[in-house]
Backbone bond lengths (Angstrom), bond angles and torsions (degrees), N, CA, C in turn:
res aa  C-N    CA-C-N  psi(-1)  N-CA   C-N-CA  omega(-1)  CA-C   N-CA-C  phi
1 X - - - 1.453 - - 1.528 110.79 -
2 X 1.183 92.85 -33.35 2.222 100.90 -177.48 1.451 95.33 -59.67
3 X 1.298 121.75 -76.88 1.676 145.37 161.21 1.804 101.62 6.76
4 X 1.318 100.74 -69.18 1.323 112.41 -168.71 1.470 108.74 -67.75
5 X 1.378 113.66 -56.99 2.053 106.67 165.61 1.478 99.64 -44.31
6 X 1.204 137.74 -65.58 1.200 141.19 -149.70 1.526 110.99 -61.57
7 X 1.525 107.25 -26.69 1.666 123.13 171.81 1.677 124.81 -55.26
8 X 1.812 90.74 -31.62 1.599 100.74 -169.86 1.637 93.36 -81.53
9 X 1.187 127.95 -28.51 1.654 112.26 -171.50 1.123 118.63 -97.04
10 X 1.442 120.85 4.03 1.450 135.74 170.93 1.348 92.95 83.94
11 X 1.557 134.03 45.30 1.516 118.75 154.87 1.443 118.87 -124.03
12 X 1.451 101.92 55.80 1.535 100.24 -168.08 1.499 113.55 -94.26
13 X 1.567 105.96 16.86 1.593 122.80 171.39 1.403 92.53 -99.98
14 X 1.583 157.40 21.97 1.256 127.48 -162.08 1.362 98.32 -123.73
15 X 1.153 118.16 113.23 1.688 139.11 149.74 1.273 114.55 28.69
16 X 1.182 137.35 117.32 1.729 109.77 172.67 1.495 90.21 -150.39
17 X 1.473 87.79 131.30 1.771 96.41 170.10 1.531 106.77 -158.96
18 X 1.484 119.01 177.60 1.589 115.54 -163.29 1.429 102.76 -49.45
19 X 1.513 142.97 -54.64 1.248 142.98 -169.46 1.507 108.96 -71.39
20 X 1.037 138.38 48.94 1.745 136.02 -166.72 1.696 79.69 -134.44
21 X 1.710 98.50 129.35 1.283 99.08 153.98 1.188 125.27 -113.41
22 X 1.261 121.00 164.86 1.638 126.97 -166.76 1.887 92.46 -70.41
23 X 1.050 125.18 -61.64 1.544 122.55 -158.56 1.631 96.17 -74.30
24 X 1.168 129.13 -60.66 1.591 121.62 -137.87 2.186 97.28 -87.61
25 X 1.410 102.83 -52.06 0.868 99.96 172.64 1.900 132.04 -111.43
26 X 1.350 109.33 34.93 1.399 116.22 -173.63 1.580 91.80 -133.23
27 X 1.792 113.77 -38.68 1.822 120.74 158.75 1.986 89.73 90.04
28 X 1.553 109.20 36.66 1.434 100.57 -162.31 1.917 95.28 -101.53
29 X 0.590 114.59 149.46 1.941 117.43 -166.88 2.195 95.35 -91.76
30 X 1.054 75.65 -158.85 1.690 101.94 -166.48 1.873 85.53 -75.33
31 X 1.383 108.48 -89.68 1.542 121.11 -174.77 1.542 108.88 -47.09
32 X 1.183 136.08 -22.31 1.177 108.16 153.11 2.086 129.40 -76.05
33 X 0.722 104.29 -37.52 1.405 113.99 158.29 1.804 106.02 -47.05
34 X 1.318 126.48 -29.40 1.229 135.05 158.25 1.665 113.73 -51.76
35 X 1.697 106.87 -80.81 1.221 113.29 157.60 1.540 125.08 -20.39
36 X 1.833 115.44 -60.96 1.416 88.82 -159.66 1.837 109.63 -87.09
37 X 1.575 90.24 -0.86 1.580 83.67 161.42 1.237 147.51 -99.97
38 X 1.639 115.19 17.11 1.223 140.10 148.77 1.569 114.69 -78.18
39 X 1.332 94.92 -41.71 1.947 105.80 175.33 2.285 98.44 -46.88
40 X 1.567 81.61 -62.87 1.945 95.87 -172.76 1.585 108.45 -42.49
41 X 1.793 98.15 -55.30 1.910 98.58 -175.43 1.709 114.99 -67.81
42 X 1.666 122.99 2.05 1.673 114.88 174.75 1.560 85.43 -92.33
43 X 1.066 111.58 -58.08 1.970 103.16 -167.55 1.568 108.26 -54.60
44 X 1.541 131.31 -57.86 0.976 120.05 -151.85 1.370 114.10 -109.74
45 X 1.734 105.26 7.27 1.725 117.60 176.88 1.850 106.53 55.19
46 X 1.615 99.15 -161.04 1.514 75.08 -175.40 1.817 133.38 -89.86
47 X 1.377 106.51 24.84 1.217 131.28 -176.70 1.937 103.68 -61.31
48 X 1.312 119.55 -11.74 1.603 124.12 -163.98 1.774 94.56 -153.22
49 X 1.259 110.02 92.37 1.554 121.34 170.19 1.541 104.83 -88.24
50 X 1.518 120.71 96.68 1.443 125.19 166.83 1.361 86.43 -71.67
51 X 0.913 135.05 -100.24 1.646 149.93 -149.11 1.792 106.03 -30.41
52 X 1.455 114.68 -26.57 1.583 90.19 -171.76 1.472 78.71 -110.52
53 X 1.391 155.86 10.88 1.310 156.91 162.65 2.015 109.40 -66.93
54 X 1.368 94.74 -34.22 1.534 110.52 -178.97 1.319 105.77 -78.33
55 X 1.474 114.32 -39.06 1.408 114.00 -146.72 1.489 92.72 -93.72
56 X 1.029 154.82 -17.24 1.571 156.63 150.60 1.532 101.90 -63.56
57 X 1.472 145.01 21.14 1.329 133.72 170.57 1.558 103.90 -138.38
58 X 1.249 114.93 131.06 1.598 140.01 -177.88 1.129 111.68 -59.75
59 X 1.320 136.08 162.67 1.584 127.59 -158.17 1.509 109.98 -69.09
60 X 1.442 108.72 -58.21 0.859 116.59 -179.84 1.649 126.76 -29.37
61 X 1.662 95.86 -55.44 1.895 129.39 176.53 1.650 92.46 -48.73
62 X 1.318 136.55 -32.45 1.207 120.41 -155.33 1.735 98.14 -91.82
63 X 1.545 97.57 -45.69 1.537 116.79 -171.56 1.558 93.47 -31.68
64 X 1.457 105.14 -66.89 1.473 141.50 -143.29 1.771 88.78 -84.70
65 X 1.693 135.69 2.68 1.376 131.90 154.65 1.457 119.97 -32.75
66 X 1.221 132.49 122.56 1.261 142.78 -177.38 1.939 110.55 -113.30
67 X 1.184 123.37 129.95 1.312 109.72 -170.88 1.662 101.81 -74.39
68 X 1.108 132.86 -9.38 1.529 137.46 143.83 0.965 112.63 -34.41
69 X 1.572 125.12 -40.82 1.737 124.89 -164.83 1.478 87.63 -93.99
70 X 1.010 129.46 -52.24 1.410 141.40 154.50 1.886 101.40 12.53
71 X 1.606 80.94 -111.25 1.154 103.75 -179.60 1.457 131.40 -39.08
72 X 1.795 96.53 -36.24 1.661 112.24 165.63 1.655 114.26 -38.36
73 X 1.493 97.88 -41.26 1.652 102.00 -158.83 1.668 107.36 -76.69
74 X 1.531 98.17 -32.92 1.856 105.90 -161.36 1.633 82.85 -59.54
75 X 1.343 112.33 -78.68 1.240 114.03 -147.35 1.869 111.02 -61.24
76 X 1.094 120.75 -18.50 1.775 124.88 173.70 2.158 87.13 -71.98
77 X 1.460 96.80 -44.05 1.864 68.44 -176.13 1.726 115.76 -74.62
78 X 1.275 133.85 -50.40 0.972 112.69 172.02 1.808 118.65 -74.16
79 X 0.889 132.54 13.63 1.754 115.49 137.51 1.362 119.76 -68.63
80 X 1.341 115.29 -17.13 1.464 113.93 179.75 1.509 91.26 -83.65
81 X 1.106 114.76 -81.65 1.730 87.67 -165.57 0.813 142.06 -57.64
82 X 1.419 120.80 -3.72 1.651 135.47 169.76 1.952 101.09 -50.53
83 X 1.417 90.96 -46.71 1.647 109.64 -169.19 1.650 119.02 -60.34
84 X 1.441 103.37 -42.82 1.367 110.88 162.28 1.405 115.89 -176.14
């Protein structure tokens, strides 16, 4: 899903690993972080809340988003609902 945002700005050659952040080194704004979390809620329905995952972190916390933290979150939310 990153891949595919990353397609529209022509950086779909750029590096990505747990320490990559969305703002400083991916250069991705506020509304895209919008985007890929509308992209997350069609695939994963409401089993993966980007939007209230953001909204509990301080500006800074977001700036400073790592797709490590990323990924941290998808998979802690669906183990939770797997669970019940």
């Amino acid at each position: 899903m990153l891949r595919e945002l990353l397609e529209e700005y022509g950086l779909d050659d750029a590096e990505i690993t747990r320490a990559t952040t969305f703002h400083d080194d991916l250069e991705l704004e506020s509304v895209d972080l919008v985007s890929l979390s509308g992209t997350m809620r069609e695939h994963y329905g409401d089993r993966v809340n980007f939007a209230a995952f953001i909204a509990d972190l301080e500006l800074d916390e977001i700036i400073a988003l790592t797709v490590g933290q990323l990924v941290d979150h998808v998979v802690a939310s669906l183990r939770a609902t797997e669970r019940g």
